[in-house]
C-alpha positions in Angstrom: -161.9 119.7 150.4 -162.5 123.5 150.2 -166.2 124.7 150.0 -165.3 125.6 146.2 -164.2 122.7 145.7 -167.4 120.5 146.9 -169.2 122.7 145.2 -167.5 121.7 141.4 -167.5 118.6 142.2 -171.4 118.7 142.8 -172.1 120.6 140.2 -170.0 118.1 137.9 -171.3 115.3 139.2 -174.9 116.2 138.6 -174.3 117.4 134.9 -173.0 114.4 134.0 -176.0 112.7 135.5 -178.2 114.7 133.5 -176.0 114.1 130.4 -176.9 110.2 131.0 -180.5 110.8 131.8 -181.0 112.2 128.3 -178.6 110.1 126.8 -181.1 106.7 127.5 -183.9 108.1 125.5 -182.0 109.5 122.6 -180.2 106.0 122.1 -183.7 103.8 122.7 -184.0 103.0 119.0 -180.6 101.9 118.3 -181.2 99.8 122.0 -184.0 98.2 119.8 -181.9 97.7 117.1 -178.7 96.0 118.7 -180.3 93.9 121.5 -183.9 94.2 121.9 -186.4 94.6 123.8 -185.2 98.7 124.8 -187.5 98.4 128.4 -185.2 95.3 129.6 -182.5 97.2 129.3 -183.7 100.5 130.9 -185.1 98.1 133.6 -181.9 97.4 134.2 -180.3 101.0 134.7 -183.0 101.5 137.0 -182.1 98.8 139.2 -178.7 100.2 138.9 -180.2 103.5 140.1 -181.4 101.8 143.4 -178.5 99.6 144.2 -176.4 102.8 143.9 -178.2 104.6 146.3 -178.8 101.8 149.2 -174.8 101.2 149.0 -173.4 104.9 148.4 -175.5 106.7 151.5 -173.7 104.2 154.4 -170.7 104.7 152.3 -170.7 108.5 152.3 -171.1 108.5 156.0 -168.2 106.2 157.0 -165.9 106.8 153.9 -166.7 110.0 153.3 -167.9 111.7 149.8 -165.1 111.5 148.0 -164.8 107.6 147.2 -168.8 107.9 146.4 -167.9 109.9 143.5 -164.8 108.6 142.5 -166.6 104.9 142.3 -169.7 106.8 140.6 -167.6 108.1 138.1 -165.4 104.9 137.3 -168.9 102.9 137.1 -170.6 104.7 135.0 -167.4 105.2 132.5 -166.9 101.5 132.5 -170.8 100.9 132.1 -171.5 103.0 129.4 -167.6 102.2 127.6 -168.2 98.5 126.9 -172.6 99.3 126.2 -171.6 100.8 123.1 -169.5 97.6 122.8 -172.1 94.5 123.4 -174.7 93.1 121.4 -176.6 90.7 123.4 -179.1 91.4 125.8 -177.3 89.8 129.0 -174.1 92.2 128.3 -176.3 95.2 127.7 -178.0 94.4 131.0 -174.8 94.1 132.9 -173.6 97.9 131.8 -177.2 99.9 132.0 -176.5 98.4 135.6 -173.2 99.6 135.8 -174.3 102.5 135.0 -177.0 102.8 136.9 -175.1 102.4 140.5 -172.4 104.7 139.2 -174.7 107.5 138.8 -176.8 106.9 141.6 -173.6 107.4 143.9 -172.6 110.3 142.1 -176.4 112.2 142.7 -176.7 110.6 146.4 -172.8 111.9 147.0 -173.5 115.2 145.3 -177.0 116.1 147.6 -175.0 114.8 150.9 -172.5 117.4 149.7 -175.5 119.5 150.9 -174.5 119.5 154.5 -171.1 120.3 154.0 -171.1 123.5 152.6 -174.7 124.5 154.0 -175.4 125.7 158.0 -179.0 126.9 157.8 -182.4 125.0 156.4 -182.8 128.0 154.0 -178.8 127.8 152.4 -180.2 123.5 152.3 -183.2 124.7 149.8 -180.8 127.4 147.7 -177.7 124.4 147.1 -180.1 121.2 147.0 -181.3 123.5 143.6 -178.2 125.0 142.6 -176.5 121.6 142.9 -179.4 119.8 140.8 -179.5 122.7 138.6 -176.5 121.3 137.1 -178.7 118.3 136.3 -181.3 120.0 134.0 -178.1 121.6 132.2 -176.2 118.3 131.2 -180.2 117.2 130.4 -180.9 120.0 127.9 -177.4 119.5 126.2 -177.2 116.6 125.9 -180.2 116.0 123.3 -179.6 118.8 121.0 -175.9 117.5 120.5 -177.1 113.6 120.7 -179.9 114.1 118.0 -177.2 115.8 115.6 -175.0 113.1 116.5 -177.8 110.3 115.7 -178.9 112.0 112.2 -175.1 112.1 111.4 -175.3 108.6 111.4 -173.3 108.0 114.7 -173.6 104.9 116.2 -173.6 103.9 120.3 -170.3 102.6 119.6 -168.5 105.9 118.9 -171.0 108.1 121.0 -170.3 105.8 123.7 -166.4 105.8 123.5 -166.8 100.0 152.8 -166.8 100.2 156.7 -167.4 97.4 159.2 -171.1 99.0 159.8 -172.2 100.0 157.2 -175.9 99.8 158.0 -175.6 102.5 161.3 -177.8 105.0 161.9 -180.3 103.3 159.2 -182.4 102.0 161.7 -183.0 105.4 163.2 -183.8 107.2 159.9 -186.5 104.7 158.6 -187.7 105.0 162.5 -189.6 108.6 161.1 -192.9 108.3 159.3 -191.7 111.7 157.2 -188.8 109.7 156.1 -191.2 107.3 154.6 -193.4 109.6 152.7 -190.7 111.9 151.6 -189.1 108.8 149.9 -192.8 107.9 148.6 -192.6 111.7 147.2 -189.0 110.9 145.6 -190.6 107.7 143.9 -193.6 109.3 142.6 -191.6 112.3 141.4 -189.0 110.2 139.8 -190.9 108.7 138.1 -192.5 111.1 136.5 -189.5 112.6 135.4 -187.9 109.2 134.3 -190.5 109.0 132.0 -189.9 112.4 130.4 -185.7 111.1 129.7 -186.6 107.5 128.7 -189.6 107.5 126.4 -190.7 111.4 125.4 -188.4 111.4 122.6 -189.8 108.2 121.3 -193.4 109.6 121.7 -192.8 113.0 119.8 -191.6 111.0 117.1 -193.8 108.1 116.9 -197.2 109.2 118.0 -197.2 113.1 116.8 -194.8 112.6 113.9 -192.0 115.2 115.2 -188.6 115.0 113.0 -185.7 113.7 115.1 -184.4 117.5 115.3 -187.8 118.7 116.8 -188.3 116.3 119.4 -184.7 116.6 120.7 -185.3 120.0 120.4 -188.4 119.8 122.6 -186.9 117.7 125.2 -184.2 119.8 125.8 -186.9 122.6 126.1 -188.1 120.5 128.8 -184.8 121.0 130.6 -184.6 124.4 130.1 -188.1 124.1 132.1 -185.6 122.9 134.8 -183.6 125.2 134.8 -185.6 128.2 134.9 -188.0 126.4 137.5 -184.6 125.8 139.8 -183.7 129.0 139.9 -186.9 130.5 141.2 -186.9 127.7 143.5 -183.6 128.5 144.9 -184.2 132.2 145.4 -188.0 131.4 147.2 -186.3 129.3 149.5 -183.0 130.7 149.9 -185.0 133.9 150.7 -187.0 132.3 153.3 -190.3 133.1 151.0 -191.8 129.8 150.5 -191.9 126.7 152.6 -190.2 123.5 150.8 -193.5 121.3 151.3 -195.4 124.4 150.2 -193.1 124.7 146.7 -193.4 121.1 146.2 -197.2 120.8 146.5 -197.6 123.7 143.7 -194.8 121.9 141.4 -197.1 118.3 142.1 -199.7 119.9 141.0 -198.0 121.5 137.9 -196.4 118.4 137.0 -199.7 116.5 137.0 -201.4 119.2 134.9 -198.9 120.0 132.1 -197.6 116.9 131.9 -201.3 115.3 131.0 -201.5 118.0 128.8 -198.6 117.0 126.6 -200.5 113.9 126.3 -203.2 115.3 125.1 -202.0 118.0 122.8 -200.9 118.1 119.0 -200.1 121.3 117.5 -196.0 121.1 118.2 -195.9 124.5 119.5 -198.3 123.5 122.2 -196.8 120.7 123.1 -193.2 122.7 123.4 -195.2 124.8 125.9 -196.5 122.5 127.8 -193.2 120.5 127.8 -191.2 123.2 129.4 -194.1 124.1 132.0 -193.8 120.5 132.8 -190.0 121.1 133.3 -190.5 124.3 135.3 -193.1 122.5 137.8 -190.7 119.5 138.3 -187.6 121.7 139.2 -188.2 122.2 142.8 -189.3 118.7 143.6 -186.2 116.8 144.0 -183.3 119.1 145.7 -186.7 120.4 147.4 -187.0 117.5 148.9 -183.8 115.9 150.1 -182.9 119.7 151.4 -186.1 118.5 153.6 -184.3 115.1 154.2 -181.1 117.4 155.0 -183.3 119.7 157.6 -184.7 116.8 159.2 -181.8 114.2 159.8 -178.6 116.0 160.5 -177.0 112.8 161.8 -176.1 110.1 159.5 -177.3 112.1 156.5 -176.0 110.5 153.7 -177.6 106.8 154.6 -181.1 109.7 155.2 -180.6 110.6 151.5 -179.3 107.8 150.1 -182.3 105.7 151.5 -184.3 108.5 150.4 -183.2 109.0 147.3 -183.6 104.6 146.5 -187.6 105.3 146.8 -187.0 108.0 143.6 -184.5 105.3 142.1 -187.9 102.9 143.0 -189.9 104.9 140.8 -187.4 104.7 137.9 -187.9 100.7 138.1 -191.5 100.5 138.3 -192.9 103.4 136.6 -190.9 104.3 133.3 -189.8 100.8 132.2 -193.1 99.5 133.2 -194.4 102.0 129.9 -192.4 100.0 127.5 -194.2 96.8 128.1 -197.6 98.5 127.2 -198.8 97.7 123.7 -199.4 101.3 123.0 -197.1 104.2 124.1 -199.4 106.6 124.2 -201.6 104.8 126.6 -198.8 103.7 128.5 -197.7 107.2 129.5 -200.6 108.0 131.2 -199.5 105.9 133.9 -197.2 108.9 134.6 -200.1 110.9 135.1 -201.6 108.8 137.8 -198.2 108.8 139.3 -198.7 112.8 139.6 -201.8 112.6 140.9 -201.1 110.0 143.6 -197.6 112.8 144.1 -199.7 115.7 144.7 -201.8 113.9 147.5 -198.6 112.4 148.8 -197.4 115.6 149.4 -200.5 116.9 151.3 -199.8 114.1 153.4 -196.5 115.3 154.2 -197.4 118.7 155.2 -200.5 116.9 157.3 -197.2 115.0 158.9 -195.0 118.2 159.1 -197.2 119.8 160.8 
C-alpha cells in the first residue's frame, strides 16, 4: 500500500468506528424494547471490544494490516446486519460481540497504521490525532442523522440494514512497567469516553428532560469537542510544542472537571458547553497515547497497541455497562468521574515513570 492509501483506509476505518460508537447510545431504548435489559447487551460489545484487540495486534504483526481491517469490516457488517434482525437476548449478545471484535481490529489496525507512514515521535503525535480525528467525525454525524432517523419512526431493522506464533514479542512488551500504566491510562480514559456514547443520550433525555433532537444535538457537540481538541493536539505535537504525557495530563484533568460538571448542571445551554469542553479535553488522550505506545515499542508494535489498546476496550467492560445496572442513572455516571480522577493521577504516574 501507498502512504495515501494507508492513510484512507485509517481514516475510514476510524469514522466508521465512531459512526458505531454513537450508534449504541442512540438505539439503547429500542435495545430495551426488543430484548431487554440494554447493559447486557452493551456488555457484550464491550467484550467484543477486547477480544478484538488481544487477537488483531499479533495478527497485524505476522499478517500484516490489511486482513485486520478487512476481518474488522466483515465482522462488524455481519454483527450489526442480523442485530437489527434478532429479538432475543442470546442473538443480540452474539452480534454486539460481533461487532465489538470487528471494530476493535479496525481501531487497533488503523493506530498500527501509525508506524507505517510515520519516521519521527513527533509525525507519531500529528497521525495518531489525525487518524482518530476521523473518529470524532463518524461520532458527531452519526447522532444528528440517527436522532432524525429515530423520530421518523425508523426502526433498528432498517437503520441496521493467523500465524503459527501468534503470541511473539508479547512477552517483551508487557516486560515494561510504562506499558502497564499506559494501558491503565487507555482503560481509565475509555471509559470515560464510553460512557459519554452509551448512556449521555439517555441521561439528557431522562434526567434533564432534553427532546430527542436536543440531546442528539448535544452529543454530537460533544464530538465536535473532539474534533477541535484533535486538531490542536496534532499541531502541539506535531510542532514539537508539548510533550504527549504533558497533553494528556491537562486533557485528564479537563475530562474530570467538565465532565462532572455536566453532571451537575441544568440550564441546556450549560450543559452544551460543558459537553463539548468535555469533548475537547478527551481528544488528545487516546492517539496521544498509543503514539506514546508507537515511540516506545518500535518492534512488534501492533501486539504493543493492540495489548494496549484491550486495557481501553477493559474500561468499556467494566465502567460504562457497569452504569446500567445502577438503580439511578444519574448516580451511576458518577462513577465516570472517579474514573477521571483516578486517570489524571494515573497519568502523573506515567510521567513519574517517563522520567
Amino acid at each position: 500500500m501507498t502512504q495515501t492509501t494507508l492513510l484512507i483506509a485509517a481514516f475510514l476505518g476510524t469514522f466508521m468506528f465512531g459512526v458505531f460508537s454513537a450508534f449504541w447510545g442512540m438505539i439503547v431504548p429500542e435495545i430495551e424494547k426488543k430484548v431487554g435489559k440494554a447493559a447486557t447487551i452493551l456488555l457484550a460489545n464491550s467484550l467484543g471490544l477486547v477480544v478484538g484487540s488481544i487477537i488483531s495486534g499479533p495478527t497485524i504483526d505476522q499478517m500484516g494490516n490489511k486482513v485486520a481491517l478487512a476481518a474488522g469490516i466483515g465482522l462488524v457488517a455481519v454483527g450489526v446486519f442480523v442485530l437489527g434482525r434478532v429479538s432475543s437476548m442470546a442473538g443480540g449478545f452474539v452480534m454486539a460481540l460481533l461487532v465489538g471484535v470487528g471494530g476493535s481490529a479496525i481501531v487497533t489496525a488503523a493506530n498500527t497504521l501509525v508506524q507505517d507512514v510515520a519516521t519521527t515521535d513527533a509525525a507519531r503525535g500529528f497521525w495518531g490525532n489525525t487518524i482518530n480525528n476521523f473518529f470524532a467525525v463518524g461520532a458527531f454525524i452519526a447522532p444528528i442523522f440517527l436522532a432524525r432517523f429515530i423520530a421518523g419512526g425508523m426502526t433498528l431493522r432498517k437503520i441496521s440494514t493467523a500465524g503459527s506464533d501468534m503470541t511473539a514479542g508479547a512477552g517483551e512488551v508487557m516486560n515494561h512497567s510504562l506499558f502497564w500504566i499506559l494501558a491503565l491510562m487507555l482503560f481509565l480514559y475509555v471509559g470515560c469516553e464510553g460512557t459519554v456514547w452509551y448512556w449521555l443520550n439517555k441521561y439528557l433525555t431522562q434526567e434533564l428532560n432534553f427532546s430527542a433532537k436536543a440531546a442528539g444535538n448535544t452529543v454530537s457537540l460533544f464530538a465536535i469537542g473532539i474534533i477541535a481538541g484533535r486538531v490542536i493536539s496534532s499541531f502541539l505535537l506535531g510542532q514539537n510544542l508539548m510533550a504527549p504525557l504533558v497533553l494528556t495530563l491537562l486533557g485528564a484533568i479537563g475530562i474530570a472537571v467538565s465532565y462532572t460538571g455536566v453532571l451537575m448542571a441544568r440550564e441546556q445551554s450549560t450543559v452544551r458547553l460543558l459537553a463539548t469542553l468535555a469533548g475537547v479535553s478527551m481528544a488528545p488522550l487516546f492517539p496521544t497515547i498509543l503514539a506514546a505506545v508507537n515511540i516506545h515499542f518500535t518492534q512488534n508494535t501492533g501486539t504493543a497497541i493492540g495489548l494496549a489498546i484491550t486495557g481501553g476496550w477493559l474500561g468499556y467492560v467494566f465502567i460504562p455497562p457497569s452504569i446500567g445496572y445502577v438503580a439511578q442513572l444519574r448516580k451511576g455516571m458518577f462513577i465516570t468521574s472517579a474514573a477521571a480522577v483516578m486517570l489524571v493521577a494515573a497519568n502523573l504516574i506515567a510521567l513519574a515513570i517517563a522520567r
